[in-house]
N, C-alpha and C positions, 0 to 999 in steps of 0.2 A: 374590251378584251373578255373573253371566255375561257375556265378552265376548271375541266372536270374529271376526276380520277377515281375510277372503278378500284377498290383496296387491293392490296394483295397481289392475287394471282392474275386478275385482269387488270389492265392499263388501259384505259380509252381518254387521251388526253388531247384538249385541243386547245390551242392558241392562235387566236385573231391578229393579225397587225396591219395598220394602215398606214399610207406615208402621206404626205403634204398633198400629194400628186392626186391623191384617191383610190393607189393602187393597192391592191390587199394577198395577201397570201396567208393558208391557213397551215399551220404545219398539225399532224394528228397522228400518236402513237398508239397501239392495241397490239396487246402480246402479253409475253410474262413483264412482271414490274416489278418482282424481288427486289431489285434494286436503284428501284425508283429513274431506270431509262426509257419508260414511257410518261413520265412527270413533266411534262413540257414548260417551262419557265412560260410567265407570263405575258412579256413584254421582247421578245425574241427581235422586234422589226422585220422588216422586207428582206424574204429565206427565198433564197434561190435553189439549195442543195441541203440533202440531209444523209448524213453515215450513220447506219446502224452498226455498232459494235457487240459485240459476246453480251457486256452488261450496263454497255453508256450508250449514248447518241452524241451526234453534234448536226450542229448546223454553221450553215454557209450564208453571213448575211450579203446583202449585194452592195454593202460598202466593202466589204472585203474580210473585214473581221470575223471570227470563230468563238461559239458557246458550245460547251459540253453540260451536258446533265447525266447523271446516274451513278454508276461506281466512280468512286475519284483515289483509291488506296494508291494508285501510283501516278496521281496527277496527268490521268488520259484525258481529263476532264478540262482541262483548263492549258490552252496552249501558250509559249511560251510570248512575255510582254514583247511589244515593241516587233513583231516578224513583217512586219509589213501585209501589204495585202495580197491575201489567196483567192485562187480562180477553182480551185477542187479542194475535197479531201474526203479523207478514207479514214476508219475505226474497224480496228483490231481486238483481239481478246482484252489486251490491258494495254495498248498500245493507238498510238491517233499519227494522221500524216495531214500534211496541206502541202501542197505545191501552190507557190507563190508567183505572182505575175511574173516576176523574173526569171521564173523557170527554176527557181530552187526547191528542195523538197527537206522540208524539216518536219523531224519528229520527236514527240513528247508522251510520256509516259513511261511502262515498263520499258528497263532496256536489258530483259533474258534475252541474253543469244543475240543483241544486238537490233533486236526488232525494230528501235524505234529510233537507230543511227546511223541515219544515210552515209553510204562511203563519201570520203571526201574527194575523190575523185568521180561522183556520180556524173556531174554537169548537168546543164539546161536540161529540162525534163518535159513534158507534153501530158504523161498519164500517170496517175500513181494509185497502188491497193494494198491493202491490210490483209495480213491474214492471220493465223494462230498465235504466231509467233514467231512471224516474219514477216519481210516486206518484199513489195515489188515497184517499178517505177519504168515506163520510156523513156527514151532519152529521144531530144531533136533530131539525132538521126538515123529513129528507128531501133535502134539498138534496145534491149530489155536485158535490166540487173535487177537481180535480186539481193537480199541480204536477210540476216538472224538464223532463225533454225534450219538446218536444210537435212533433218532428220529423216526424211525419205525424199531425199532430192528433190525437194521444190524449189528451193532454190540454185537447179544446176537446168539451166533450158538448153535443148539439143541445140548441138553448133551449127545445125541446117538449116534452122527457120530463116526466113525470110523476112522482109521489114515488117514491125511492129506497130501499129497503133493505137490497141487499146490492150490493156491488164487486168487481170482480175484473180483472187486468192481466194483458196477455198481452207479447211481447218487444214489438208498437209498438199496440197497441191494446187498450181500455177493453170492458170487459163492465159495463151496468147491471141490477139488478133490480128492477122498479115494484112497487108493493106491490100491484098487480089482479094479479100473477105475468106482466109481459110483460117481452121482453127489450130491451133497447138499444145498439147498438154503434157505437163510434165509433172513428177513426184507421185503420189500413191496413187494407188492403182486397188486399193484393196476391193474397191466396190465397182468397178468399171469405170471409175471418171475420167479416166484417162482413155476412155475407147474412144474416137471419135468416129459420128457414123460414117460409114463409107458412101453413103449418099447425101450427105450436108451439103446444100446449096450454099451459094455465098450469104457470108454471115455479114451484119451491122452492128451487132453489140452482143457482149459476152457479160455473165455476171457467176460467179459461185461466190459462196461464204463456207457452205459445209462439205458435205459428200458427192453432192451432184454440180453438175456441170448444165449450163443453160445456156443460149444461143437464141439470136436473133436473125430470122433469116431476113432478105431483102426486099420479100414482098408480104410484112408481115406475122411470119407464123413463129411459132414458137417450139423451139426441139430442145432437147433434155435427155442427160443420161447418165449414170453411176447410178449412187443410192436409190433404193427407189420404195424403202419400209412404208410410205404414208400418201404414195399414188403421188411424189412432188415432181417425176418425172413425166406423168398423163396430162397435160392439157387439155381443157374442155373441148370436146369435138367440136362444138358449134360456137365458139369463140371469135368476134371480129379480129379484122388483124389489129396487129397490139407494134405499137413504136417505142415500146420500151420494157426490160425486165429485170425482174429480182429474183435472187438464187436464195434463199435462207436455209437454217439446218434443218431441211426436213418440209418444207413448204418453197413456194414458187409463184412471185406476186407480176401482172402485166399490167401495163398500162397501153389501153386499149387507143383508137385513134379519136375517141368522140372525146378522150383524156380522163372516164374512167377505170376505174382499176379491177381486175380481176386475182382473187386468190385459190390456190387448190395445192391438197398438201397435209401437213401434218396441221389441227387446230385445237391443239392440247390446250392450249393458254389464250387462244381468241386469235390467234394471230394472224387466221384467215379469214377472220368476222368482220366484215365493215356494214358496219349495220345502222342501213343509212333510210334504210325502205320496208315496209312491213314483211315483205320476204326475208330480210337480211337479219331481221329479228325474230322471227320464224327460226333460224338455220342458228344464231345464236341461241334460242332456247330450246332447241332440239342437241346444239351441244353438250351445254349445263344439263342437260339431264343425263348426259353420258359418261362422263367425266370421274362421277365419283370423289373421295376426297378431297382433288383438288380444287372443287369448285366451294369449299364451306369457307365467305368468304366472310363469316362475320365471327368466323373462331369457336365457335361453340363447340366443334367436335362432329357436328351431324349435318348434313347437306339438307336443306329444307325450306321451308314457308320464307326463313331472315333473310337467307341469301338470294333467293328469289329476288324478293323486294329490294335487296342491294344493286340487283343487277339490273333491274326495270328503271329504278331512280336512278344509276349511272347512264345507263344506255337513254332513258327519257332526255334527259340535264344536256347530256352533248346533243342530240340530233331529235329533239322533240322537236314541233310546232313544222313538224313538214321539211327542218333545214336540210341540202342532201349536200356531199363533197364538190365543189366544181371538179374542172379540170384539172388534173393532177401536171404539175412540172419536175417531180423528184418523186423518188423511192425506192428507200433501201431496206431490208431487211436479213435476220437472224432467226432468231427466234421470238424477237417483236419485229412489228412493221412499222417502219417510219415514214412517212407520205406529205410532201409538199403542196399545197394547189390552193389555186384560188378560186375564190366564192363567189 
């Protein structure tokens, strides 16, 4: 096992696991870590899945079981004993979900507004998402409920949508996916995320957490729109196709088809840094030098020579001697990134 944590305001944390079998997967967190949701526990085992929440993470082992790390004031952290085993799950501001092989959908942590307590008339479920402070879920027959805050109707979906297959929650607004791959948004609107283009090709996957809305089209690309303060709606022109993405508040993560990951976006806290390659540490210390107070990571009060050398020994510690990410299988992010793959 390896684990190593940039203090403070960077996270760069990684943990090794291997099974009997020989099969490894590494899970790796970088972003803000205020509150210790890029601390990746040591000994995690074989991760299939990882939820980035406001200020925790969890992970998805592949026996079925669930570990959270980071805030835990209302036990987002730690799901509840005995659930059986889960095939997904989703983190919320203070809030965590799993959908369980059975098709059930339990949740644990804050319960404002009800976020984190499925109706009991939900039934068999297929997809389920976290959002500020509410939830969303499919149902087996397409159908999509939502429940907790529905402060600017995110939780009220137009009665005309069409079957459902995938969910995704953004801080006040619902992303649907129709199974003909269209898209459908509902609740705030304050920054466009609710526009959807009038030229979206059929879509494969959907993801928001914040302001922006993101999309997966079918041969690869990647479309984006709402928010757009920090370019998390621009995509790298020259980007291979990407088969999977992450929406964060303010950033916008792909994972590409060769299974590496591409970030662009807001990189206030590193949380578009994967800095795996002398470029990647290049664009890392061209951040730190932009930044300003937030990057004085040894407390002193002045940005300079200590923090420098805080960030070379963390970035060295994780990804020295030439290691680089493999293939990524998972990742979610907020305003950290959380990224599954193996080595």
């Amino acid at each position: 096992m390896s684990r190593t944590v940039l203090p403070l305001v960077v996270g760069v944390v990684v943990s090794i696991a291997s099974t009997a079998s020989g099969q490894l997967t590494r899970v790796s967190c970088f972003g803000i870590n205020f509150e210790g949701q890029c601390n990746v526990p040591p000994d995690l085992g074989l991760v299939l899945k990882v939820a980035a929440g406001s200020y925790h993470t969890l992970a998805l082992r592949a026996d079925g079981t669930i570990i959270g790390w980071g805030e835990n004031s209302y036990g987002q952290c730690v799901p509840p004993a005995g659930i059986g085993p889960a095939v997904d799950i989703a983190a919320g501001r203070y809030h965590s979900l799993a959908l369980l092989a059975n098709g059930t959908v339990v949740g644990w942590g804050s319960s404002e507004d009800g976020a984190s307590q499925p109706p009991s008339d939900l039934g068999h479920c297929i997809a389920i998402a976290a959002g500020d402070q509410f939830s969303a879920a499919v149902r087996i027959d397409n159908v999509v409920r939502c429940w907790g805050s529905n402060s600017h109707g995110q939780c009220s979906p137009p009665p005309d949508y069409g079957p459902m297959v995938a969910v995704a929650c953004g801080v006040y607004h619902t992303v649907g996916l129709q199974a003909d791959g269209a898209v459908r948004v509902w609740g705030d609107n304050q920054f466009g995320q609710r526009n959807v283009p009038s030229d979206l090709p059929t879509i494969v996957a959907i993801s928001s957490t914040g302001s922006h809305t993101v999309a997966l089209t079918w041969d690869g690309k990647v479309r984006a729109w709402g928010a757009n303060t920090y370019g998390e709606c621009i995509a790298p022109w020259s980007m291979p196709p990407a088969v999977a993405v992450a929406a964060g508040q303010g950033h916008t993560v792909a994972v590409l088809e060769d299974g590496s990951i591409r970030c662009w976006g807001n990189n206030w806290y590193g949380q578009c840094t994967v800095a795996y390659s002398g470029d990647d540490l290049a664009a890392l210390l061209g951040s730190w030098g932009s930044k300003g107070s937030a990057w004085d990571l040894d407390g002193d009060g002045v940005v300079g020579g200590g923090d420098l050398a805080m960030l070379l020994a963390g970035w060295g510690a994780a990804y020295g001697k030439g290691s680089t990410m493999g293939p990524v299988i998972s990742v979610s992010a907020v305003v950290h990134t959380a990224v599954v793959s193996v080595p």
